[in-house]
Structure formats: C-alpha cells, structure tokens
TORVEXTOR-137465 format. One record per residue: x negated, y, z negated of N, C-alpha, C in turn; residue number from 1; residue in three letters. Coordinates in steps of 0.02 Angstrom, whole numbers. Example, Ala and Ser with C-alpha at 12.3 -4.5 7.8 and 13.67 -1.06 7.14 Angstrom:
<rs>
<r <-660,-284,-390>,<-615,-225,-390>,<-660,-165,-390>,1,ALA>
<r <-642,-112,-354>,<-684,-53,-357>,<-645,2,-394>,2,SER>
</rs>
This chain:
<rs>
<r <-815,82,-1456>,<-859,35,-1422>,<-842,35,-1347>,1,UNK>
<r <-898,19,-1322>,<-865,51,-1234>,<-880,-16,-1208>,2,UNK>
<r <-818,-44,-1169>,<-797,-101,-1129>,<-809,-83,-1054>,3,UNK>
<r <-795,-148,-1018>,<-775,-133,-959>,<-710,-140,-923>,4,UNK>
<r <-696,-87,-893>,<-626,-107,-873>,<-623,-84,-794>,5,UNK>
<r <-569,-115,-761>,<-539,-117,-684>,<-522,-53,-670>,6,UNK>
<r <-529,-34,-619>,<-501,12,-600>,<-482,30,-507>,7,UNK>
<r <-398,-1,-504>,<-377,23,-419>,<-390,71,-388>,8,UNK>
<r <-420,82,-343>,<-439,144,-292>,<-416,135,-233>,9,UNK>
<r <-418,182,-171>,<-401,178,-117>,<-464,121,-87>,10,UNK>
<r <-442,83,-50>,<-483,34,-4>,<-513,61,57>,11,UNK>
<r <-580,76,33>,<-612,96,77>,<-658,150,59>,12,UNK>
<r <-626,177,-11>,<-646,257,-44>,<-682,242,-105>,13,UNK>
<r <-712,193,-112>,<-746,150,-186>,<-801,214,-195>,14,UNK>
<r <-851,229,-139>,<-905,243,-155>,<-890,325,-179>,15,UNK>
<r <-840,375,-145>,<-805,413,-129>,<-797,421,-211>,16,UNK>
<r <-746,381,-245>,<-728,369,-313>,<-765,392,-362>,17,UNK>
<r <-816,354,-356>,<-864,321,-406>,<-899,387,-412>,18,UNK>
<r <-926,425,-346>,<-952,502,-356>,<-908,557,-382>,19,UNK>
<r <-846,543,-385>,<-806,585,-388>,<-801,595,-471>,20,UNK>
<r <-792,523,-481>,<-792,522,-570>,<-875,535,-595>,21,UNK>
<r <-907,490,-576>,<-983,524,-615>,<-964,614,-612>,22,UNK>
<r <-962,636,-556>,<-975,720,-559>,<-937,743,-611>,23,UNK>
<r <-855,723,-617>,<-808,728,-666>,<-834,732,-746>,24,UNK>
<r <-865,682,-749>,<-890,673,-812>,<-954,703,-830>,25,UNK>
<r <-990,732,-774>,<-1042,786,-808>,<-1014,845,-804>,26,UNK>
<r <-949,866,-795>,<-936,934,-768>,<-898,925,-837>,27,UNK>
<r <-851,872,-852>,<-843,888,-934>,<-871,865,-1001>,28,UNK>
<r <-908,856,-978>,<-978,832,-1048>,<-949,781,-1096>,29,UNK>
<r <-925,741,-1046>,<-917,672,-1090>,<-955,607,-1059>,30,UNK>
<r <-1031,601,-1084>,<-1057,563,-1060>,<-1055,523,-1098>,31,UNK>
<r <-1061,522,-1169>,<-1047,479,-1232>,<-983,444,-1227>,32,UNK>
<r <-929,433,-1188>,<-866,407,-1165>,<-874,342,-1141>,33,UNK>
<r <-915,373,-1072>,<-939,335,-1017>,<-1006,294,-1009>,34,UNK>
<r <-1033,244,-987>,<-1079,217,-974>,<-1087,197,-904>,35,UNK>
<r <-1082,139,-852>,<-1083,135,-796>,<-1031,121,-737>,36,UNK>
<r <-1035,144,-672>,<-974,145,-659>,<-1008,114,-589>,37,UNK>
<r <-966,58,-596>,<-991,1,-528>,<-944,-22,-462>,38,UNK>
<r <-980,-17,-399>,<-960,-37,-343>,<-965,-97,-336>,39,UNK>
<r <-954,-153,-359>,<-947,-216,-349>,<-961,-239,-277>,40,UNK>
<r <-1045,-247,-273>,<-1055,-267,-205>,<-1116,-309,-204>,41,UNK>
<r <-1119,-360,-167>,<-1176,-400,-154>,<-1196,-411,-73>,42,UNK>
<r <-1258,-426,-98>,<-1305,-479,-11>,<-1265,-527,19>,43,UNK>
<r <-1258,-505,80>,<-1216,-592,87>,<-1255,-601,158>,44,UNK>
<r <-1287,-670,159>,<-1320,-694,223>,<-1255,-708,277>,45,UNK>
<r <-1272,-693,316>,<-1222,-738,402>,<-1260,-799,408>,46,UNK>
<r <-1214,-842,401>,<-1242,-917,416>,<-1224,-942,460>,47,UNK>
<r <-1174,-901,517>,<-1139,-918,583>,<-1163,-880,634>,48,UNK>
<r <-1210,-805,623>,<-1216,-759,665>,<-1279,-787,689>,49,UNK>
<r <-1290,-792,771>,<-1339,-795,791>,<-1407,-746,783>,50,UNK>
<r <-1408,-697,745>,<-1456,-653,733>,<-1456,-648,677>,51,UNK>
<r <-1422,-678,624>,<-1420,-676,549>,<-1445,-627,517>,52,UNK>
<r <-1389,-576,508>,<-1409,-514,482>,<-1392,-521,407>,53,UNK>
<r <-1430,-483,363>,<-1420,-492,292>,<-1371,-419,290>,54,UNK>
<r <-1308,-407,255>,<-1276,-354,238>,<-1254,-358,182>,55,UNK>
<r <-1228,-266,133>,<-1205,-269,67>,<-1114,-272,91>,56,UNK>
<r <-1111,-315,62>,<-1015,-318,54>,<-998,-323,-17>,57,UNK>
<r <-926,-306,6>,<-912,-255,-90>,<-864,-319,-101>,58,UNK>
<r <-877,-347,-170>,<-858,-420,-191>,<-794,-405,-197>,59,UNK>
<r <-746,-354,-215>,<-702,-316,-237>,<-667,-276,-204>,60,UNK>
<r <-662,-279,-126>,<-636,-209,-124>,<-584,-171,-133>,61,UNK>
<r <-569,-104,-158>,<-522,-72,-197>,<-528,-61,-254>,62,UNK>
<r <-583,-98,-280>,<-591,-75,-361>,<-635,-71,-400>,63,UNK>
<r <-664,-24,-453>,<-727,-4,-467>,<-695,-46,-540>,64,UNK>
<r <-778,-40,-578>,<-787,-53,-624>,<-816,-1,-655>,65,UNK>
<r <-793,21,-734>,<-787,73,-760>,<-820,38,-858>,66,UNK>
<r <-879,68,-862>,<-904,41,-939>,<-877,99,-976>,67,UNK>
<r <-830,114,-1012>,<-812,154,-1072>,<-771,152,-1105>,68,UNK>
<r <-776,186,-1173>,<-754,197,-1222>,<-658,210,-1188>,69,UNK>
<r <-619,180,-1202>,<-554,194,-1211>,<-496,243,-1242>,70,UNK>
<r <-522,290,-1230>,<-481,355,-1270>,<-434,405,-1221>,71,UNK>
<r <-381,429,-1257>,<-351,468,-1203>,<-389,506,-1156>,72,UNK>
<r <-440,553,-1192>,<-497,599,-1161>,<-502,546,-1112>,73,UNK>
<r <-529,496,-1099>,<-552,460,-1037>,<-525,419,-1021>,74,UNK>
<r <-457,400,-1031>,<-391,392,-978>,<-387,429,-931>,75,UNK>
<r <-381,492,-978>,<-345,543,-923>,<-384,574,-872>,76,UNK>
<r <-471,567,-903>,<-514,602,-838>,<-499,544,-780>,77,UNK>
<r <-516,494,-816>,<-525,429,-742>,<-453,438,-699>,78,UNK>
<r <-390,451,-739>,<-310,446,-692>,<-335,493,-656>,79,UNK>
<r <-371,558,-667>,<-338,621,-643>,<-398,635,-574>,80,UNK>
<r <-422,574,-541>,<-488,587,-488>,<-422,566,-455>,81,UNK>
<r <-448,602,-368>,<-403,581,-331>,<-424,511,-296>,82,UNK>
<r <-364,479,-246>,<-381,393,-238>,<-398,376,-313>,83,UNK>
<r <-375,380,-356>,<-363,320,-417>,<-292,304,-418>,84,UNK>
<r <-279,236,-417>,<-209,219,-408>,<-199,192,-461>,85,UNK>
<r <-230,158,-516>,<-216,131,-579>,<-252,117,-611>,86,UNK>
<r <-256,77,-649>,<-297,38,-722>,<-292,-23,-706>,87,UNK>
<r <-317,-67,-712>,<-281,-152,-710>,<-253,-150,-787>,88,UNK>
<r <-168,-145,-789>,<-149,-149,-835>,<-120,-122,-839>,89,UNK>
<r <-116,-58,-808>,<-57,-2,-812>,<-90,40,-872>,90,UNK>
<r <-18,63,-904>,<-15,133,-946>,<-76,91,-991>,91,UNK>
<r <-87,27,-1028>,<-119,4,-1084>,<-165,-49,-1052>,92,UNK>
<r <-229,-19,-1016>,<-261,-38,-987>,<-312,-115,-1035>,93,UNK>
<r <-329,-164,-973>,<-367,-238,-1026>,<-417,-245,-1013>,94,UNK>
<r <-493,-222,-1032>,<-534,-232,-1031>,<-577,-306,-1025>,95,UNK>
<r <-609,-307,-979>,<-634,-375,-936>,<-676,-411,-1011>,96,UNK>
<r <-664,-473,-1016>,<-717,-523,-1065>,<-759,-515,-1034>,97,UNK>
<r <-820,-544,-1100>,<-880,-569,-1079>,<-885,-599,-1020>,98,UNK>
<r <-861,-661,-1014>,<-848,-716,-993>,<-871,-675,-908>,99,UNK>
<r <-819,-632,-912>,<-780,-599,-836>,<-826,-550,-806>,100,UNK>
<r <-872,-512,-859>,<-932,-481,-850>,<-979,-516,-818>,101,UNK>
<r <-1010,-571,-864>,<-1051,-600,-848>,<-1056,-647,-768>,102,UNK>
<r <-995,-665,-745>,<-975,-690,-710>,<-980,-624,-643>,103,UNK>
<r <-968,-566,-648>,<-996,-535,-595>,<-1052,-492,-575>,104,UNK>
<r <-1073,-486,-662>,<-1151,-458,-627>,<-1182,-533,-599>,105,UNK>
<r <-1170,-616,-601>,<-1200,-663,-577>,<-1208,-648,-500>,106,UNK>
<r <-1138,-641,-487>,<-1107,-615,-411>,<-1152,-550,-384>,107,UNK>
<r <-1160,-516,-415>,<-1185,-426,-399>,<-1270,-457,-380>,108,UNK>
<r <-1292,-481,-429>,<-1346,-517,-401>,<-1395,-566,-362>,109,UNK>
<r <-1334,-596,-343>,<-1356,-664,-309>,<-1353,-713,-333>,110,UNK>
<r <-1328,-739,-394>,<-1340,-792,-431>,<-1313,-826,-433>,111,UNK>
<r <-1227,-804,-398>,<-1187,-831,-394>,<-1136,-841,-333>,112,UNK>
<r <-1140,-861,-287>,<-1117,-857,-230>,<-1052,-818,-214>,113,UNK>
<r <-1039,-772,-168>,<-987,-736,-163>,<-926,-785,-120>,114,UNK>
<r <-862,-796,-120>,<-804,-840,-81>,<-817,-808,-24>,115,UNK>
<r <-819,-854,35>,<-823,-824,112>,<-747,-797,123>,116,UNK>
<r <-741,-757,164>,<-673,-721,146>,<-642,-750,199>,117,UNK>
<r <-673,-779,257>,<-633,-796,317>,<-665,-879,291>,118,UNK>
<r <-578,-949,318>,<-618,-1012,340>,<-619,-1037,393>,119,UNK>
<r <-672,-1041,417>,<-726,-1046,492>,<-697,-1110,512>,120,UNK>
<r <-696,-1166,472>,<-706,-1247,502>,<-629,-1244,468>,121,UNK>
<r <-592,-1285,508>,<-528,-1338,463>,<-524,-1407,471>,122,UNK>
<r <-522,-1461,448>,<-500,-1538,459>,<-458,-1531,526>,123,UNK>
<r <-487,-1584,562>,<-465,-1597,631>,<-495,-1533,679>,124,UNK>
<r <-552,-1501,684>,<-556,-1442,730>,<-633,-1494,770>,125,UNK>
<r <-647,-1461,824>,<-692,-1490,849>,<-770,-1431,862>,126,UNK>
<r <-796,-1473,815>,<-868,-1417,810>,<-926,-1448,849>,127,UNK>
<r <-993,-1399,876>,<-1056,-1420,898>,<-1097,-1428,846>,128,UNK>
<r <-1159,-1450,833>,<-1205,-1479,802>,<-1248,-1435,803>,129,UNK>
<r <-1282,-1400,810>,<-1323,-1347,826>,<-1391,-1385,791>,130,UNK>
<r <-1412,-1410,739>,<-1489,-1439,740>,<-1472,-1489,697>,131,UNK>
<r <-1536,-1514,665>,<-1515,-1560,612>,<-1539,-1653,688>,132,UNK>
<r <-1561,-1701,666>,<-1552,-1755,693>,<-1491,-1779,730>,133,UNK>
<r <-1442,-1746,754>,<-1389,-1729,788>,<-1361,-1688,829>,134,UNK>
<r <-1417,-1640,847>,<-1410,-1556,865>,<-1372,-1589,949>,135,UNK>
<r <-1361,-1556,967>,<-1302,-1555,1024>,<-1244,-1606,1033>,136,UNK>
<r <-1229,-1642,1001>,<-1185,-1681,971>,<-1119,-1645,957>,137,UNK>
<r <-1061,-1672,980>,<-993,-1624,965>,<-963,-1678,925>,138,UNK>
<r <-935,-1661,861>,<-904,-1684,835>,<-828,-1666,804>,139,UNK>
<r <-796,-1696,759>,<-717,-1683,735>,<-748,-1655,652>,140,UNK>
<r <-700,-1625,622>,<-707,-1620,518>,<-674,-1647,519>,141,UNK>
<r <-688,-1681,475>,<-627,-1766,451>,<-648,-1722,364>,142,UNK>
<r <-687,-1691,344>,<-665,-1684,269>,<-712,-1604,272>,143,UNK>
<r <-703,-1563,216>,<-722,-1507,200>,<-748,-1515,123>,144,UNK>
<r <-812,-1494,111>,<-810,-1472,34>,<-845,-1386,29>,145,UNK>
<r <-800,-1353,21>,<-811,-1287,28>,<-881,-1277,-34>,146,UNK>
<r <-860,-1299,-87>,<-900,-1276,-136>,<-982,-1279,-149>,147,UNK>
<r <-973,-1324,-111>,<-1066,-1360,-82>,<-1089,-1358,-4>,148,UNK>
<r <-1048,-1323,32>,<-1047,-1276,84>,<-1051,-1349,147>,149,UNK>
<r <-1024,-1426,147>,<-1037,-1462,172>,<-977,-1490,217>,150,UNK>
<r <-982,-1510,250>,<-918,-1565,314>,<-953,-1627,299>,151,UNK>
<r <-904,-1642,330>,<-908,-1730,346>,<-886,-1720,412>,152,UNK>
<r <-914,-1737,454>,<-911,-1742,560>,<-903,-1801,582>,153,UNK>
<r <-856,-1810,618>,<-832,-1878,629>,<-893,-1861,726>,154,UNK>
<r <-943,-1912,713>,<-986,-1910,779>,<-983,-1963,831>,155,UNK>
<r <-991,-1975,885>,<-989,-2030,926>,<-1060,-2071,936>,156,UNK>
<r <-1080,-2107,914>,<-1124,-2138,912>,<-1109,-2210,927>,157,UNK>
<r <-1174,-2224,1023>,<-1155,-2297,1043>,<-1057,-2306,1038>,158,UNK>
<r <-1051,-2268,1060>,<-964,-2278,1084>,<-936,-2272,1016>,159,UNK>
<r <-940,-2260,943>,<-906,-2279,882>,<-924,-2230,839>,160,UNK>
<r <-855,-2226,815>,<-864,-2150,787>,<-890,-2151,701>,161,UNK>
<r <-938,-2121,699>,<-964,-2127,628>,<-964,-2053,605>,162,UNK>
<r <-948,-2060,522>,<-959,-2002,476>,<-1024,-1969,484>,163,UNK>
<r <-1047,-1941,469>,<-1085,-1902,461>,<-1088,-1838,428>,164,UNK>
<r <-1121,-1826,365>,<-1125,-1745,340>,<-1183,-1709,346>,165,UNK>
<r <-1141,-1648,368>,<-1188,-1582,410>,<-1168,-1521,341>,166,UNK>
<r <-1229,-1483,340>,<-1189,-1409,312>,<-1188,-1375,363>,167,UNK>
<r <-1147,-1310,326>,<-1115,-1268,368>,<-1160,-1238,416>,168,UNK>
<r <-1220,-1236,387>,<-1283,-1199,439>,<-1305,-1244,502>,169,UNK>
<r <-1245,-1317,502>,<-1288,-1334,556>,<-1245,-1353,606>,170,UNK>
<r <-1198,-1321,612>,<-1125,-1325,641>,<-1133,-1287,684>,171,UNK>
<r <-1083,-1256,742>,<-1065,-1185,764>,<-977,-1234,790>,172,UNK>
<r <-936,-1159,791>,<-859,-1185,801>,<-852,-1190,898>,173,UNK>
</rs>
C-alpha cells in the first residue's frame, strides 16, 4: 500500500530532486512503487508590500514529499539520487497520517493558511495606521493575536490613549 513519506534534500534543490527521482523511476520501471512526488509549495499574498505581489513559496523547504510503496527496491532508488540526505526517520523511515496529509494538501491549496516565517509587529513597537477610520494615526501593540492576523494599538485620541484593533493589513511598521 503506498503511503506518504518525508524526504530531506538539499535546501534549495527540491525541484532539482523531485526531477531527478521521477526520471529515476522511469529509467527503472518502477512506477507501480511510486505514486506522487511533491514540492510542498503554496500562494502566499504580501500583506506588507506596497505592490502586493502574489508568489509560490515552498511550505517546506528541504523536503519533498514522496507517495510510495515502502520496499527496499524503493528505499534504495530514493537514497541513491544525489542531494537526498535522508528519510524522516532514518534507516526505518514513518510515513505521514492522514491527519498530516490532509493537513497539507489544506496548506498546498489555500485552505489553510501558511505561518508567516518572519514577525513583523512585536508588543511595545510603534506602528502607522495606513487606512481603516484611523489611517495616519501612529500608534503602540499593546497585544498581538497572530492567529486571526489582528493587534490591539494603543491610539491617542483627544489626549487619551485608547485600544483599538487593526489587522495586519492596516498597519505598516
């Protein structure tokens, strides 16, 4: 039964990989082994860039995802591509759950938001307002909720400083 499992590569050489093994595997006629072999990458909007460019970034990088059958025959083709550095798991490699599947084709698609890899705002930093019923307004983060992409802005209003929540799109640092 063919799973999915991890697989370490050189960072930077995913796509490199991924051709290297497909060719591998038609050059030794084990397609019945194998099923799909994925670059773990999604859309990710700029919500800080003034020109808001849409780009693919790899959710993962360093490591492909590999659908097959588990047998020495295809151990040893996948060890033996060059830039393969491991298995997640070593010599007795662990094939990803449902759970863990499902959870990144959500990601691969959009369905599920990818973690921003850099954090932009911290408690106590002093940000501009950029629109919103507040737009040029400078305020403090007195709180962060990353997960719902929101601040709390400590604003000056009539001399007294009031809360206020902005999302991230309506900020600049």
């Amino acid at each position: 039964m063919k799973r999915w499992y991890v697989i370490q590569v050189y960072t930077g050489f995913e796509d490199v990989v991924k051709a290297d093994l497909e060719k591998r595997i038609q050059e030794e006629d084990a397609q019945e082994l194998f099923g799909d072999v994925l670059v773990p990458s999604s859309e990710v909007v700029s919500l800080f860039a003034d020109d808001k460019k849409d780009t693919r970034e790899k959710i993962f990088p360093g490591y492909l995802l590999v659908n097959m059958e588990l047998t020495g025959e295809s151990f040893r083709l996948v060890a033996s591509i060059p830039r393969v550095s491991r298995f997640l798991g070593g010599r007795n490699p662990v094939s990803l759950s449902d759970k863990e599947v499902e959870r990144i084709f959500a990601q691969i698609s959009g369905k599920l938001p990818v973690a921003a890899q850099e954090q932009i705002f911290s408690v106590g930093s002093e940000i501009h307002i950029s629109n919103g019923p507040f737009a040029g307004f400078v305020g403090i983060v007195d709180k962060m909720d990353e997960e719902r992409e929101k601040l709390t802005v400590m604003v000056s209003i009539f001399g007294r400083l009031t809360p206020v929540e902005l999302g991230f799109d309506q900020v600049k640092k």
